[in-house]
C-alpha positions, -999 to +999 in steps of 0.1 A: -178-457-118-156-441-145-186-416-155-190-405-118-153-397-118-156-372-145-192-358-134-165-355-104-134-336-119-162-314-147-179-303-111-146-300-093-134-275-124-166-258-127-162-249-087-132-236-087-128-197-089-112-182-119-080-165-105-065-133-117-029-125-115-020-088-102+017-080-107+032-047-093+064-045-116+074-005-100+053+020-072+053+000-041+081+011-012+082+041-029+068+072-041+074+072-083+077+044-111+040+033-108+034+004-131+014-023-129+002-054-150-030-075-147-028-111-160-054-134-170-044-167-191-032-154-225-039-117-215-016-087-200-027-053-195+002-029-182-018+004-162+009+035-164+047+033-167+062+061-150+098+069-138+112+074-105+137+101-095+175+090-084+181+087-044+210+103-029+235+078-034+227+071-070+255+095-081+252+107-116+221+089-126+192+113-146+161+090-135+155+056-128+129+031-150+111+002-144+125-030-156+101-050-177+117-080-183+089-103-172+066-080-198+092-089-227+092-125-220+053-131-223+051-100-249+024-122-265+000-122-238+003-081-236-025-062-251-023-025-241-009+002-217-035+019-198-025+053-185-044+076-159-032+107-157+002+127-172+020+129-143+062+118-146+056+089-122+030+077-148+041+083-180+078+093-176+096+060-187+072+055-217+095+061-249+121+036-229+098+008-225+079+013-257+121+008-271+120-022-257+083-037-262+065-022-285+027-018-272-006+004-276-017+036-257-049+042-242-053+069-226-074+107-223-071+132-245-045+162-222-029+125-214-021+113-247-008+147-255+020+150-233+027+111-239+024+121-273+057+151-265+075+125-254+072+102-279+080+124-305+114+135-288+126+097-289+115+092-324+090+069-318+053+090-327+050+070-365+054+036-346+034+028-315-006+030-315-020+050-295-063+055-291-076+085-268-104+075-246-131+096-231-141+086-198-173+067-193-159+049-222-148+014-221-121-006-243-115-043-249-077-054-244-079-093-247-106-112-220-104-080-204-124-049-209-113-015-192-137+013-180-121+053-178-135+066-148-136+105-145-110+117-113-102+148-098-059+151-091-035+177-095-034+180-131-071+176-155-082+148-177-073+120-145-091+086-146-095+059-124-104+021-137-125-005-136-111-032-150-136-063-157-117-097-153-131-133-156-126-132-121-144-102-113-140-065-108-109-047-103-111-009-092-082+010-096-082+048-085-048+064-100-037+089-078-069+108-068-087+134-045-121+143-042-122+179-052-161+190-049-149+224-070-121+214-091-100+243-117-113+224-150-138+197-155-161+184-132-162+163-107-148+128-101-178+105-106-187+091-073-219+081-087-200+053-113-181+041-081-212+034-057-227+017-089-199-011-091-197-011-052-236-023-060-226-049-091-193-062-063-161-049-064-135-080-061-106-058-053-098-020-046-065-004-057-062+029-044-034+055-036-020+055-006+005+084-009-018+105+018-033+076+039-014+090+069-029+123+069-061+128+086-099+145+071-098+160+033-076+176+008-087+213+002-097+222-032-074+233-060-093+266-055-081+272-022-049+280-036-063+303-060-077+326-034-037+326-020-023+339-050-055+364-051-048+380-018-008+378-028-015+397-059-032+424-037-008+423-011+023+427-037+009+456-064+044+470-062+068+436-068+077+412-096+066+383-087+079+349-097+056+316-090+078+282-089+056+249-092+053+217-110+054+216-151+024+193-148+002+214-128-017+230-153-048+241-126-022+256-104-009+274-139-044+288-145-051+300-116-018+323-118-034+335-153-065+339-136-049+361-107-027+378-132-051+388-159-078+403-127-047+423-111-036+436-152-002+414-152+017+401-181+026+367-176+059+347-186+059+311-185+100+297-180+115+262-180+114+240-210+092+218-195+065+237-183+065+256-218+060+221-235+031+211-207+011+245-211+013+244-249-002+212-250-029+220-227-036+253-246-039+235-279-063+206-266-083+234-247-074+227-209-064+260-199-079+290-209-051+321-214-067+358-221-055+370-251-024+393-248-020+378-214+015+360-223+052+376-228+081+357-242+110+361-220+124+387-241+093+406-242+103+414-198+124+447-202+096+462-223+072+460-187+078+473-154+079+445-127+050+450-110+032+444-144+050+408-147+046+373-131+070+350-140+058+310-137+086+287-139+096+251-128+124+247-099+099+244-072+116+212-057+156+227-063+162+205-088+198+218-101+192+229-137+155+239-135+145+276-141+142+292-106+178+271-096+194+291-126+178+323-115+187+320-079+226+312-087+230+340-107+230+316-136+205+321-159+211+340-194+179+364-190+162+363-155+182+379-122+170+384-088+167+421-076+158+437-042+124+438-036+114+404-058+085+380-043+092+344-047+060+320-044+067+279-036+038+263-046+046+230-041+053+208-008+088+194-009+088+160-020+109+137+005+148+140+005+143+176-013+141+194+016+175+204+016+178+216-020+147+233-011+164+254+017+194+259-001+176+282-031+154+299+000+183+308+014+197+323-023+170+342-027+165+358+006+205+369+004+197+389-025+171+403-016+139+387-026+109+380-004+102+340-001+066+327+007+058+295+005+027+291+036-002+278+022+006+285-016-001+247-023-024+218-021-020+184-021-035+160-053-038+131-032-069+121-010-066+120+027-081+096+052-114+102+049-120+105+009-103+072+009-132+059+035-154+073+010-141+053-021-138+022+005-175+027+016-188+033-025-171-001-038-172-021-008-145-044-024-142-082-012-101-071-014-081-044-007-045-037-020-030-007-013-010+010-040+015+043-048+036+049-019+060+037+006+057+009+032+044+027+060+017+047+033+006+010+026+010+002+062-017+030+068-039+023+041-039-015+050-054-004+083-079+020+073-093-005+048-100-030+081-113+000+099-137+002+063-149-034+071-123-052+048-118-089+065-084-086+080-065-117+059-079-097+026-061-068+028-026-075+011+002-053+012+025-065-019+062-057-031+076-047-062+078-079-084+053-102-065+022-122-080-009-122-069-029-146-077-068-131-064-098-150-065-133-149-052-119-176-027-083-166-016-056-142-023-019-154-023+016-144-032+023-172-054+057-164-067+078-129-078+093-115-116+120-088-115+110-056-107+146-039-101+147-006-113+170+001-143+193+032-145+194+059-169+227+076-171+228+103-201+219+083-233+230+050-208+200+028-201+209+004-181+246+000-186+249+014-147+247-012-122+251-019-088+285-024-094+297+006-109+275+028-084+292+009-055+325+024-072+313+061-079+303+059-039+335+046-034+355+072-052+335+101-041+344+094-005+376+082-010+392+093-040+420+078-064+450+064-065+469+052-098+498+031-101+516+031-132+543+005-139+564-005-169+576-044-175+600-055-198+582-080-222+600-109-215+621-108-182+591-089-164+620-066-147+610-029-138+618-007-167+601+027-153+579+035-128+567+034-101+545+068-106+520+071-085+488+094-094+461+110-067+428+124-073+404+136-045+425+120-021+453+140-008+467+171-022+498+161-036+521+190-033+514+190+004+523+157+013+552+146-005+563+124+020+534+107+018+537+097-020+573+088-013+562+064+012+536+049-011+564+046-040+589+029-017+554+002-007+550-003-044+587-007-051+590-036-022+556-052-037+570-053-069+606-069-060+584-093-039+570-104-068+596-103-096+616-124-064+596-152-064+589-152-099+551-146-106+549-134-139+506-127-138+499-092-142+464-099-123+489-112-087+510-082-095+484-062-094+465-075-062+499-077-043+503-041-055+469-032-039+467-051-012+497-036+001+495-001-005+461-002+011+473-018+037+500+010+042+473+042+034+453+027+061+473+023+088+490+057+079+455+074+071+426+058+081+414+065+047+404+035+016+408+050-012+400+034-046+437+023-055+441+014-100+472-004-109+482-001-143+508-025-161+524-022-193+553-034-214+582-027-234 
């Protein structure tokens, strides 16, 4: 009897489907901070670690990082940091995690080099490991062993993965497209793909940032016919081309354009400098000799021998072309007859930043194109049908982008043959727990992001953004009072202190008003003898913003200050 009971529970355990744990920790319900960890028993592998950039209403905040708490915690269990590509939203919070948990780097060679900038800026190149992989390569990280898949995106040396679990396959794409003619390199391999979709795929992670837009994303090259036939269409004008830092195709293609149509080329913006070094020194862009200028070097050419590439493309406030359009910048101005290219599409919530610099331009004088100057690094619909059609996963969960990208992708994948209850759209901070036999949300780990405020990391919270939004609406008011030590009787005071709230020599009355409130508030108190400062101080509150609303229909932030003599 008692041997059939374990024969029983040994068969029972043998039947049961190892289950691996996917954790999205940043990169769902929004575009940016993509970072995800795999766990398996005593094993953790994190893939990328990027940053995301502020929203509107975090005011005064640089960028915003993932929080990595539940990483700390089980810091035993983590093995590695796999990174796909050098883009910010994959790489950008790396020197502040590695602060925090120190881990190894694998990644590609034009990868690890701009990780490798970063690094040294925070100090931290002598201590964390890092290994450069070569795609087709594969590395062990625990019970886990990870495959570098060659991809085609906006900017060269791109991977996807295939990471091999005890539970079985896991194909993650990074952000991809399928570009048939890509700038450098060669194509991404379809081939290694189909041949897992033939071994069986358990799940497929792919980017959904362009699941909403229908057929292919056009070649890189596509844009490098534009900026031919601009180059031939403007012979007589300087020309200055705004796009991202990490774009190094886009960047070659300028040279290319440049160097056929006898141009000297200046590169502007401390970022893009730093990015196009790097790729020049590990050999992934190609610059003719005596093709670059320093900045200096531009009064020594006339301007229709010059192209000037710079970063600003999205209106960021201090980038290059921002400083050039305000009249701002120590060695570039705008002059009549200029040619401004955008080649970039605005990223949400830019827009208007985007408009304002067009509009800065144009008034002095400088022609603005930005029509077909740019194409997208994502795949569309129906490269992601391809990938879905290669692997054939048992699973599909959408990553990189915002609910209704996932929304999208979720549907395309059933449309791709995925069984309905198998695709799973997750949240930031939610574990799945995926097996050959089921898929379920078994529980969540903090995944807030954390705020970076100057050399602040972290030390802005909800709390104190809720009182920047506050004041930057509202304005101040301060209340100063002075208490004799021991009686608590008004010494001097009240004086009464406005900022970005009214104008004070222009309503007078108004402050009188509020010092007569204060004055009753304070006799109130003194009266009925409540010696706290911290009821003194909400009487003193509560009734002036009583009074300024009734009298104003404004709130703003009121600061009562007590001390004594």
């Amino acid at each position: 009897m008692n041997t059939n009971k374990s024969e029983l529970k040994r068969k029972e355990k043998k039947e049961k489907a190892p289950s691996v744990k996917i954790i999205p920790l940043g990169g769902l319900d929004q575009i940016g901070m993509n970072i995800t960890a795999i766990e398996y028993e005593d094993t953790i592998i994190v893939i990328d670690c990027g940053l995301a950039f502020p929203e509107e209403d975090m005011l005064g905040i640089d960028l915003v990082i993932p929080d990595v708490t539940y990483l700390k915690d089980n810091i035993d269990k983590v093995k590695g940091l796999v990174v796909t590509h050098g883009h910010e939203d994959h790489i950008g919070a790396i020197p502040y995690v590695e602060k925090e948990i120190n881990i190894p780097i694998y990644t590609t060679k034009l990868t690890m080099g701009l990780i490798e900038n970063k690094l040294r800026e925070h100090n931290l190149l002598h201590t964390v490991k890092r290994k450069v992989v070569k795609h087709g390569q594969t590395i062990n990280l625990g019970c886990f062993r990870v495959e570098f898949i060659r991809s085609n995106h906006s900017i060269a040396d791109s991977s996807g993965l295939a990471i091999y679990t005890p539970a079985g396959v896991l194909v993650h794409t990074g952000d991809f497209k399928v570009d048939f003619t890509p700038v450098f390199g060669e194509t991404i391999d379809l081939q290694r793909y189909a041949e897992l979709g033939k071994k069986g795929v358990l799940a497929l992670m792919a980017d959904s940032t362009n699941a909403e837009r229908p057929g292919f994303t056009p070649s890189e090259k596509k844009v490098g016919r534009t900026f031919d036939t601009l180059f031939a269409e403007h012979k007589n004008n300087r020309l200055i081309i705004a796009t991202f830092a990490s774009n190094v195709d886009r960047v070659q293609q300028i040279i290319n354009s440049a160097d056929k149509y006898g141009r000297k080329v200046v590169i502007e913006g401390r970022s893009m400098v730093n990015v196009i070094n790097t790729a020049s020194e590990l050999g992934f862009i190609q610059i003719p000799d005596n093709t670059l200028i320093s900045i200096e070097q531009m009064k020594s050419y006339p301007d229709e021998k010059l192209v000037l590439i710079t970063t600003g493309s999205q209106g960021e406030n201090m980038a290059a072309l921002s400083r050039i359009a305000a009249n701002i910048h120590a060695q570039v101005s705008i002059k009549p007859g200029d040619t401004v290219i955008l080649s970039s599409s605005p990223i949400p919530g830019n827009e208007k930043a985007i408009n304002k610099i067009i509009n800065e331009l144009e008034m002095k004088g400088a022609e603005v194109i930005f029509q077909d100057t740019h194409v997208s690094g994502h795949a569309c619909q129906e490269e992601l049908k391809l990938i879905y059609a290669l692997t054939k996963p048992q699973y599909a969960i959408p990553v990189h982008g915002e609910y209704r990208h996932l929304k999208r992708h979720s549907e395309l994948a059933m449309e791709m043959g995925v069984a309905k209850d198998h695709v799973v759209i997750l949240s930031n901070g939610k574990v799945l727990e995926l097996s050959k036999e089921s898929a379920r949300v078994t529980g969540s780990v903090t995944s807030q992001g954390i705020l970076v405020d100057g050399l602040g990391v972290g030390d802005v919270g909800n709390i104190v953004l809720r009182d920047r939004q506050h004041l930057s609406q509202n304005g101040l008011i301060i209340v100063v009072v002075t208490l004799e030590k021991h009686s608590n009787m008004l010494v001097a005071g009240p004086d009464i202190v406005s900022r970005g709230f009214v104008y004070v020599r222009e309503s007078e009355n108004l402050m009188e008003e509020c010092h007569d409130v204060v004055d009753e508030a304070l006799g109130r108190c003194i009266d009925n003898n409540i010696t706290d400062w911290g009821k003194i101080k909400t009487a003193i509150k509560d009734d002036l913003g009583g009074f300024l609303w009734r009298r104003t229909k404004r709130n703003p932030m009121i600061l009562p200050i007590i001390t004594e003599v």
